[in-house]
C-alpha positions, -999 to 999 in steps of 0.1 A, spaced: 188 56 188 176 22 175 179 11 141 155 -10 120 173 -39 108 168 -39 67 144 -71 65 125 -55 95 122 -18 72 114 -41 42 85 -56 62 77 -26 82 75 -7 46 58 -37 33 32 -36 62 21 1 61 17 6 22 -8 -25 24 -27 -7 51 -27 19 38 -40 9 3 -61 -13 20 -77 17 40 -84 39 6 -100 8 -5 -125 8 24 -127 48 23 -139 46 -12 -161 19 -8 -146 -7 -33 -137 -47 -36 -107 -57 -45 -119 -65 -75 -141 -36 -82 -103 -18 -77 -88 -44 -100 -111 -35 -127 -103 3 -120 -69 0 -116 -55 -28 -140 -36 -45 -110 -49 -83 -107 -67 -93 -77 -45 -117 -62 -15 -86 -64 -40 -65 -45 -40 -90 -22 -5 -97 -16 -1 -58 -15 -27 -61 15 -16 -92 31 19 -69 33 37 -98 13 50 -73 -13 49 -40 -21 37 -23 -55 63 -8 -79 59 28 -89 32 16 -123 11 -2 -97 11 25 -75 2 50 -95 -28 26 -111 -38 23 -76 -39 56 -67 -51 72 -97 -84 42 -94 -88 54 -54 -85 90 -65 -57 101 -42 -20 109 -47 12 83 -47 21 110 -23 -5 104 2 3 65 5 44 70 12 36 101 37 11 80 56 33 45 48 70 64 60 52 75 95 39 42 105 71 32 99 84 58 125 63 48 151 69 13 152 106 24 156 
């Protein structure tokens, strides 16, 4: 079986949240900052979140996810099995 290193999980996590938020974006049909506005998050963290430089803490997410109208939950399923295939 073969192991993600931890900086290589931190990115991978990293990676597939910002897709994923960045796909709910597009789903619902909103800018970044038409989401910032909605959300409370800044623009620029948005971006970051996209870009997969960071990831948002459990406030952020839930900002997010309550402005694109789907659950935390939704995000980490879809997150935790991109993860698993790029294993």
């Amino acid at each position: 079986m073969v192991h993600m290193d931890l900086n290589d999980l931190h990115d991978g996590i990293n990676r597939a949240v910002g897709d994923e938020l960045r796909a709910a974006r597009a789903r619902r049909g909103l800018t970044r900052p038409q989401l910032a506005e909605a959300s409370g998050v800044a623009v620029s963290t948005i971006q970051r979140f996209e870009r997969a430089e960071r990831s948002p803490d459990m406030h952020q997410l839930f900002a997010l996810c309550n402005a694109l109208d789907i659950s935390p939950l939704e995000i980490m399923d879809r997150a935790v099995q991109l993860v698993k295939r790029s294993r």
